[in-house]
C-alpha atoms as one frame of an Amber mdcrd trajectory, in Angstrom:
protein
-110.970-145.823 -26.799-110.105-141.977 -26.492-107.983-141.095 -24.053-107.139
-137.761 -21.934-104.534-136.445 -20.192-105.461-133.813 -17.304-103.229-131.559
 -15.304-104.898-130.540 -12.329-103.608-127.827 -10.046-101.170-128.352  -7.423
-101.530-126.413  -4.178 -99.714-129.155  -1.830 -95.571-129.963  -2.488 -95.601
-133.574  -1.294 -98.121-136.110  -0.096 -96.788-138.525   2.455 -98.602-141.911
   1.885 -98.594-145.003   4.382 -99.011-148.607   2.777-100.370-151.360   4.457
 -97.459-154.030   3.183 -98.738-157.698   3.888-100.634-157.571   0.524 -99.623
-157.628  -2.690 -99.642-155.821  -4.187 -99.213-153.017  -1.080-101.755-151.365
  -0.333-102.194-147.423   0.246-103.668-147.229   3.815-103.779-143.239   4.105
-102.081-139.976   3.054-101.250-136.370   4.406-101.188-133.448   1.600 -98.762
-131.291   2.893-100.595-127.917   1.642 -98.907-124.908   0.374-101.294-123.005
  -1.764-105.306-122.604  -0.735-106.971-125.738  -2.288-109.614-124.528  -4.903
-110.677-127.169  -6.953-111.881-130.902  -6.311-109.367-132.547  -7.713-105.642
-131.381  -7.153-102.005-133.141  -7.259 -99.658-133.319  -4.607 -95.938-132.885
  -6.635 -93.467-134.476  -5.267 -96.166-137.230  -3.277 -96.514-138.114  -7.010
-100.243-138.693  -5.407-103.960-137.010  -6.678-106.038-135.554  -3.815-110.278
-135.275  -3.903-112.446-133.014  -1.969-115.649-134.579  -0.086-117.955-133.580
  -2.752-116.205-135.215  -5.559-115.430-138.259  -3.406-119.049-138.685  -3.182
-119.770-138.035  -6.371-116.860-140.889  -7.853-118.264-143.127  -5.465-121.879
-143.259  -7.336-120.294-143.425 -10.883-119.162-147.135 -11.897-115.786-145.444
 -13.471-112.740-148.392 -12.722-109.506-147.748 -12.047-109.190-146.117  -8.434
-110.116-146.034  -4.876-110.702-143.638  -2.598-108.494-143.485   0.033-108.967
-141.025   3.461-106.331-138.550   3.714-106.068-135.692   5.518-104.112-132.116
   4.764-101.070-129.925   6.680 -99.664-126.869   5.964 -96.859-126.969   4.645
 -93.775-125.498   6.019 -93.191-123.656   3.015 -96.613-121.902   2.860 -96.171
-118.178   1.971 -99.275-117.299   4.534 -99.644-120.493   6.930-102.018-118.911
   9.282-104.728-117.691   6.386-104.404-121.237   4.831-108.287-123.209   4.404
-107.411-126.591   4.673-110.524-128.611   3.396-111.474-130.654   6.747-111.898
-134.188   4.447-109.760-134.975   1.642-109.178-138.249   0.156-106.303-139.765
  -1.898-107.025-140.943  -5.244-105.189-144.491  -4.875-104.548-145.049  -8.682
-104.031-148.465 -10.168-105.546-148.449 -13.390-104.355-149.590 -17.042-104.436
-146.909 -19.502-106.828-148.163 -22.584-108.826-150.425 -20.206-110.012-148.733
 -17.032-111.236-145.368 -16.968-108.587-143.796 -14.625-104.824-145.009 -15.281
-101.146-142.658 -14.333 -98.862-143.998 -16.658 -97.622-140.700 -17.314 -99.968
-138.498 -15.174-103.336-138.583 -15.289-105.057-140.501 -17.696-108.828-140.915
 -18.125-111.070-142.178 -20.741-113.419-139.952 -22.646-116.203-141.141 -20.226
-114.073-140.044 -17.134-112.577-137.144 -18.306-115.916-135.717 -19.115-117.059
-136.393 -15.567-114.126-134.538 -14.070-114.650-131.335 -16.788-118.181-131.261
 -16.185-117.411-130.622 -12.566-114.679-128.600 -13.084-114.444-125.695 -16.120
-110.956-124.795 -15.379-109.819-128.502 -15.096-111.458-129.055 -18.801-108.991
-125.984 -20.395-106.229-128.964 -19.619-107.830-131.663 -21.090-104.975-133.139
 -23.831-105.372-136.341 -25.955-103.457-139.223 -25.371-101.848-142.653 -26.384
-102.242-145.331 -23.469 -99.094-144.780 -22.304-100.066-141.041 -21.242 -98.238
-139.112 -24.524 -99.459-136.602 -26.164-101.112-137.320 -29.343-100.180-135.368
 -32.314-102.829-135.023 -35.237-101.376-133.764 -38.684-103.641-130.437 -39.891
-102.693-132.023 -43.825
């Protein structure tokens, strides 16, 4: 299996995330983006939240593929209190967190080391998103970077 590494943008500097603890494993319940930058793509990261955020239209559009390795979680977003331009920020009114839990190699969305997707996942995302696909990197199962001799 071929696997990808994407870096999506990151307008917000954490994510808070609340976990629902009587299961196990724990479950994430919800999240808040706290938003610094204007969200322009569908799929974004949070930094620090270590946590990937989805507008409404790709939530619905993840939702009809049978791609394994995630949920959709509701979230929400806040401006953060380190946005250059607070009052200007457009906060996308439904966001959801992209609660990930899959094994690199064997679903088709795993975060060993960031984002990693299988070829049939990452071309989902880069079809949506042309500026998303300039990031697209292969990688080993584990997330790294993999390194093809030109000999």
């Amino acid at each position: 299996m071929t696997l990808y590494k994407l870096s999506p943008e990151v307008p917000a500097d954490n994510a808070e995330k609340l976990w629902d603890t009587t299961t196990s494993p724990r479950t994430l319940i919800t999240a808040v983006f706290s938003i610094l930058h204007p969200v322009t793509t569908e799929l974004f990261s949070s930094g620090i939240g270590g946590l990937y955020g989805v507008t409404e239209s790709l939530a619905a559009a993840l939702a009809a593929t049978d791609l394994t390795g995630y949920r959709l979680v509701p979230a929400a977003g806040r401006t953060s209190e380190f946005a250059e331009d607070p009052d200007t920020l457009a906060i996308p009114p439904v966001l959801y967190a992209l609660n990930v839990y899959g094994r690199g190699g064997i679903d088709d969305i795993a975060k060993p080391q960031g984002l990693v997707l299988s070829q049939r996942a990452a071309d989902f995302f880069c079809g949506r998103d042309q500026e998303l696909a300039k990031t697209r990197r292969e990688v080993d199962a584990e997330g790294w970077v993999v390194r093809r001799s030109i000999f």
